[in-house]
N, C-alpha and C positions, 0 to 999 in steps of 0.2 A: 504494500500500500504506500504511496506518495504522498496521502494529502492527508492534512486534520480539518480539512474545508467543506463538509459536506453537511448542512443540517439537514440533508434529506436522508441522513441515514442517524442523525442523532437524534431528534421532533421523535418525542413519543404521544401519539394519537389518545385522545380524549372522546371518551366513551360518553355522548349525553343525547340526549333525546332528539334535540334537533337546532337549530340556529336563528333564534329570534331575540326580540327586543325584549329585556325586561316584564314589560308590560307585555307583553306577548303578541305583541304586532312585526311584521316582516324588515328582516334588514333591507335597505335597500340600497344599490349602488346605480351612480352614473352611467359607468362603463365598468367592465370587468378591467382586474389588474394585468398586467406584462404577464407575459407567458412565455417560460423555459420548459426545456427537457432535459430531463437526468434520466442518462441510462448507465446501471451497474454492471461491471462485467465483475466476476467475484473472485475468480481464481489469483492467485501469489505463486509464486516459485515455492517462495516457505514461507509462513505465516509472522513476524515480526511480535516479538514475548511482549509489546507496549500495546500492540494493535485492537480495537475491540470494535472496528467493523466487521460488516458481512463478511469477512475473506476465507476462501477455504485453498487450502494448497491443491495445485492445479496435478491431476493424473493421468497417465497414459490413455485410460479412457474416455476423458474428457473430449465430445464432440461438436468444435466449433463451430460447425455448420448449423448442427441441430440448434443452438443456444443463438446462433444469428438469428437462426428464421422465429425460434420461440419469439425473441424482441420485434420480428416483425409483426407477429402473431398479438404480440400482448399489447403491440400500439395501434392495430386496427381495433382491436377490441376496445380498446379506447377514444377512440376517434367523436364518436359521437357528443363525448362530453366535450370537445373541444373545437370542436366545428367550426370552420371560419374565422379562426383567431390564428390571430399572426405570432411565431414563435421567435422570439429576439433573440435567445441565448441558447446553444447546447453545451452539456458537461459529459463527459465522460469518464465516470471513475470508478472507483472498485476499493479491493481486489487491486489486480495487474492490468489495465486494460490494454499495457502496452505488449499483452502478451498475445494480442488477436495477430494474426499475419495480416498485412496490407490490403490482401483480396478481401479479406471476412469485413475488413471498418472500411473497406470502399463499397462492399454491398450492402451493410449495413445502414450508411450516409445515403444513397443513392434511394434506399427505401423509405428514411426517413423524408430526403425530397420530393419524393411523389405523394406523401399520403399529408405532406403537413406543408403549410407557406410560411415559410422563411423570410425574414426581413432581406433586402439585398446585402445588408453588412449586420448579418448577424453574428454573433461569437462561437465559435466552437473549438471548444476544450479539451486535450487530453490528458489523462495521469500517465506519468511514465513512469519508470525507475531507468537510472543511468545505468544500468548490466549492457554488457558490450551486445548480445543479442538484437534487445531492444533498439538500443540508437542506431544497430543497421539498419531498421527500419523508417526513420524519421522522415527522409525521401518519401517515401510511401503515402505516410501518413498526411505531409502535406499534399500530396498528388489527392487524396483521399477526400479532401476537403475539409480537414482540420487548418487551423488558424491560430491555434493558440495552445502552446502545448506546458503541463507542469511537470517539472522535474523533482523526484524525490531526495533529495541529497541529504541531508538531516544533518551532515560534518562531512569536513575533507580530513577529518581525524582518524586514521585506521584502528584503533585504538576502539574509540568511541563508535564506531563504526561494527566492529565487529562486536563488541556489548549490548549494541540496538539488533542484533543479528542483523543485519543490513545485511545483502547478497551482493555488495560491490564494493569495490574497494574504489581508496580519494585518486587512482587516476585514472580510474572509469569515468568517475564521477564528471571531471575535470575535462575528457574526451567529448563524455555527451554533452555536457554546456557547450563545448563550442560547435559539435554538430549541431545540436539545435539554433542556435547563433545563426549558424546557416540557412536553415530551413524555413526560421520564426522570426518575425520580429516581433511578434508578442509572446514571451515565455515567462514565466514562475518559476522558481526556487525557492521549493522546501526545505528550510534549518530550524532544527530544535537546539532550546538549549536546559541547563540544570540536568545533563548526561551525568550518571554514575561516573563519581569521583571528578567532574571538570571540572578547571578553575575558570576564572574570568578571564583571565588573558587566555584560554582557551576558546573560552566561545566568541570570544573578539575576535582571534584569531583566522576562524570559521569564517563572521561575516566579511572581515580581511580580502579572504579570501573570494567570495561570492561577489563584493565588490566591484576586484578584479575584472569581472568578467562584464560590469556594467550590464546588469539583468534590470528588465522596466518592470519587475514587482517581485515582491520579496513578502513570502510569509515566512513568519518566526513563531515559533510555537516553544511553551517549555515543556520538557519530558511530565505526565502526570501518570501514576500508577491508576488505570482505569479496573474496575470488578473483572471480573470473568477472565483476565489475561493471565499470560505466565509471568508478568511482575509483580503482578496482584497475591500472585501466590508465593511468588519468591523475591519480594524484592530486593532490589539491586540499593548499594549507598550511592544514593541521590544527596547532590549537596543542601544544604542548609537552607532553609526558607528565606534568611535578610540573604544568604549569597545570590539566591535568585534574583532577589528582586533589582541587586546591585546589577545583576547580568542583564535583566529587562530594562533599567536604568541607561544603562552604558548603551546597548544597544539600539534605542527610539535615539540617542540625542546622537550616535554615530548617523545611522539613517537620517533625521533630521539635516544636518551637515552635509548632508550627501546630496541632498535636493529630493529624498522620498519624503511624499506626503503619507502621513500614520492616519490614513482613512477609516482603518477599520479595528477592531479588536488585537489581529495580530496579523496584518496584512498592510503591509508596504510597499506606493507604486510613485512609480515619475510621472509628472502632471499627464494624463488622457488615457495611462494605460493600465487605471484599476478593472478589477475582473468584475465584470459588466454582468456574468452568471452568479456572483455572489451578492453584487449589489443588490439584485433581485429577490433571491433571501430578505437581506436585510434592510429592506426596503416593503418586507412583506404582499411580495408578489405571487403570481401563482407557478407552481412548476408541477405537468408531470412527470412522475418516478415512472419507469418501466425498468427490468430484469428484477434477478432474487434479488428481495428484501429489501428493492426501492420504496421510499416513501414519496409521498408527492401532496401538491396541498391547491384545492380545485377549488374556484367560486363558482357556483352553480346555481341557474335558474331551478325553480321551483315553485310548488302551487302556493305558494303565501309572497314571493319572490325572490330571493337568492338563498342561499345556505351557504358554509365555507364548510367544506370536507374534506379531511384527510383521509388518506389511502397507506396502504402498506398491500405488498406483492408477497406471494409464498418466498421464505427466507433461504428454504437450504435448496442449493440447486437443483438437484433430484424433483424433487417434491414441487420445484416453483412448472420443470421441463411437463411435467404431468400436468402440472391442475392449466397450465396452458391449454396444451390439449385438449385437455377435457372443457376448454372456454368458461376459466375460474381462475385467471391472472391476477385475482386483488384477492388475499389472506384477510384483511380486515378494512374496515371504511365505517368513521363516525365524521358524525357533526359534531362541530364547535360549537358548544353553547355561547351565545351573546357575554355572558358574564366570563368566558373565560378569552376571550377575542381580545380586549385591552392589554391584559396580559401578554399575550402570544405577538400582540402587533409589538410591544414596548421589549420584549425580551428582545428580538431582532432589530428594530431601531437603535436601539439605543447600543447596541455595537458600535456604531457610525460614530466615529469622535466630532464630526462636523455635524450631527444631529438632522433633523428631519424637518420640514415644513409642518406647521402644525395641518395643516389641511389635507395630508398625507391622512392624517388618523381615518377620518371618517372614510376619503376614496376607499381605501383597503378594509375597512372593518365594516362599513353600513352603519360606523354608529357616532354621536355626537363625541366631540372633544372633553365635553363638559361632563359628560360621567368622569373623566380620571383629573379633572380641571383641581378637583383640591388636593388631590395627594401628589399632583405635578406642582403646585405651589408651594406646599409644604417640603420637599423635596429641595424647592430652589432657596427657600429660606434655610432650608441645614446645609447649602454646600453642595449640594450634589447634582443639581441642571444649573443648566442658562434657559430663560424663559423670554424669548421675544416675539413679535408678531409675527418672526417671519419666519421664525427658529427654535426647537427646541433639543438642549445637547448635551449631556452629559458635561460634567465638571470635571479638573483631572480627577479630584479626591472623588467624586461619581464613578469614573472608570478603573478605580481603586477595587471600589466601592461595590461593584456593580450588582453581584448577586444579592446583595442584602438592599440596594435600591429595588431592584423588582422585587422582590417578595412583597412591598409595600403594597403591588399591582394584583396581587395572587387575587382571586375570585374567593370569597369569604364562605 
């Protein structure tokens, strides 16, 4: 896996009756929001001990044909819900996506443009790992009609590299940045930091490095021991809590310096070339998820007038290849309760360090500003937003702050 950027695989679906006002009268919307597509491919070479998406290590029997046409399968069967809506963004992430051969993600793209309308510049994404396999494919890939490709590099630390079980070493790494260079001019670099046993002039060293190479977006992520992994169970000496913060310190005011704008949580780009597929997210637009254990998050008409539902696809490959078939591609789907909509808009927003127009609230949710209007007040009086007409934004000690500002937002 490359990326820690996926809220379509982290968004855990809320089970409620249905999505209305309060008062029990119909959300309503203008227009429906931006519309993406995320599609999983889930297979790894080897599963990474930190990792706790969908990923399953890829096997001899693993048939990429049949897993193409399944995604062909499971976004017809979706179509309907999306009918006539123009799609600005694709991602492609996983897993390993960059494990598909050139032919599979040219047939696969090629399907997607018949069945869906594309913006003329729309964005499309893929997750790589730098393993020397892979980047002999990057040719392809853009021949493929990829546009925008992410590199997982996490350290040019072999060291650190090989503790993250990472499958390449820092001069693969270091090959595939500049064939991508080639290939892309809009690319991403993934580095983690707070590595078992790293110091700061270690992880400095890292961005040092990725500097180097002048990439127009940079996420930085710290190592976190996630449930169900094999750090979870065994972890690794991870440095200290104030060394982190010294590392995430050091590293915004290096980027800063550098001429990256710190747009998002932990997402670093040069002016016009932020990821346009996550803005989306967090901008609380719609995307659908197709493969195993995509999620995806739909505004939809209905007999009272909109509803916002989320989706989840069968999870383990096997099981998703079958209920395909058998035309039962989505494992679960609820409505978003009204009461829990402020919430869900403000968790995603307020990632954005530049904050949101407040008029964004209602387009996206169907609902007044003025439901969260005093505990977005009370919030600016401790420190924690900027509140202006035109702007609503997180404060540093806010983005400090963050999870215990939304909780303020949770549905009672």
């Amino acid at each position: 896996m490359s990326s820690r950027s996926h809220p379509s695989s982290r968004i855990i679906p809320i089970a409620v009756a249905g999505s209305t006002r309060a008062g029990g009268s119909p959300l309503h919307f203008t227009s429906p929001p931006p519309l993406s597509l995320y599609i999983h491919v889930p297979w790894c070479v080897r599963k990474c001990p930190y990792c706790d998406f969908n990923s399953h290590e890829a096997r001899a029997e693993n048939d990429e044909a049949a897993y193409v046409a399944a995604l062909v399968a499971d976004l017809e069967s979706a179509l309907p819900s999306v009918w006539g809506r123009k799609v600005s963004t694709i991602f492609i992430g996983g897993g390993t996506p960059s494990l598909l051969s050139g032919e599979a993600l040219h047939e696969l793209l090629n399907a997607v443009r018949m069945r869906l309308s594309l913006l003329p510049e729309a964005e499309v994404t893929l997750e790589a790992n730098p393993g020397t396999a892979e980047a002999g494919k990057f040719a392809a890939f853009r021949a493929a009609g990829v546009n925008r490709l992410s590199l997982g590099i996490q350290s040019f630390n072999d060291r650190h590299l090989e503790a993250l079980g990472r499958i390449h070493d820092s001069a693969e790494a270091r090959a595939a940045i500049e064939l991508a260079k080639t290939h892309f001019e809009r690319f991403n670099l993934d580095l983690m930091y707070g590595l078992p046993q790293q110091s700061q002039a270690e992880a400095m060293a890292d961005l040092e490095t990725a500097l180097s190479f002048a990439p127009p977006h940079l996420s930085c992520y710290q190592l976190t021991l996630e449930p169900n992994t094999l750090f979870a169970a065994r972890p690794p000496q991870l440095p200290e809590g104030d060394t982190c913060a010294d590392m995430q310190d050091a590293i915004e005011a290096r980027l800063a310096a550098a001429g990256y704008v710190h747009y998002e949580t932990s997402a670093f780009a040069r002016p016009g070339y932020q990821c346009r597929h996550n803005l989306n997210y967090w901008t609380f637009g719609d995307y659908l998820g197709i493969g195993a254990g995509a999620h995806g998050k739909l505004t939809l008409p209905d007999h009272s007038g909109f509803s916002v539902q989320r989706q989840m696809r069968w999870k383990q490959p096997k099981q998703y290849l079958e209920q395909v078939a058998a035309g039962q591609p989505v494992q679960e789907q609820h409505g978003v309760g009204a009461d829990e909509l402020p919430f869900e808009f403000l968790m995603n927003a307020l990632r954005l360090n530049q904050g949101f127009d407040p008029a964004l609230f209602e387009q996206r949710t169907g609902l007044p500003l003025l439901l969260v209007r005093g505990e977005l007040e009370k919030a600016a009086r401790e420190g924690l937003l900027t509140l202006a007409p035109d702007c609503i934004a997180p404060t540093e000690r806010g983005r400090r702050f963050l999870n215990a500002l939304l909780e303020r937002f949770l549905p009672g």
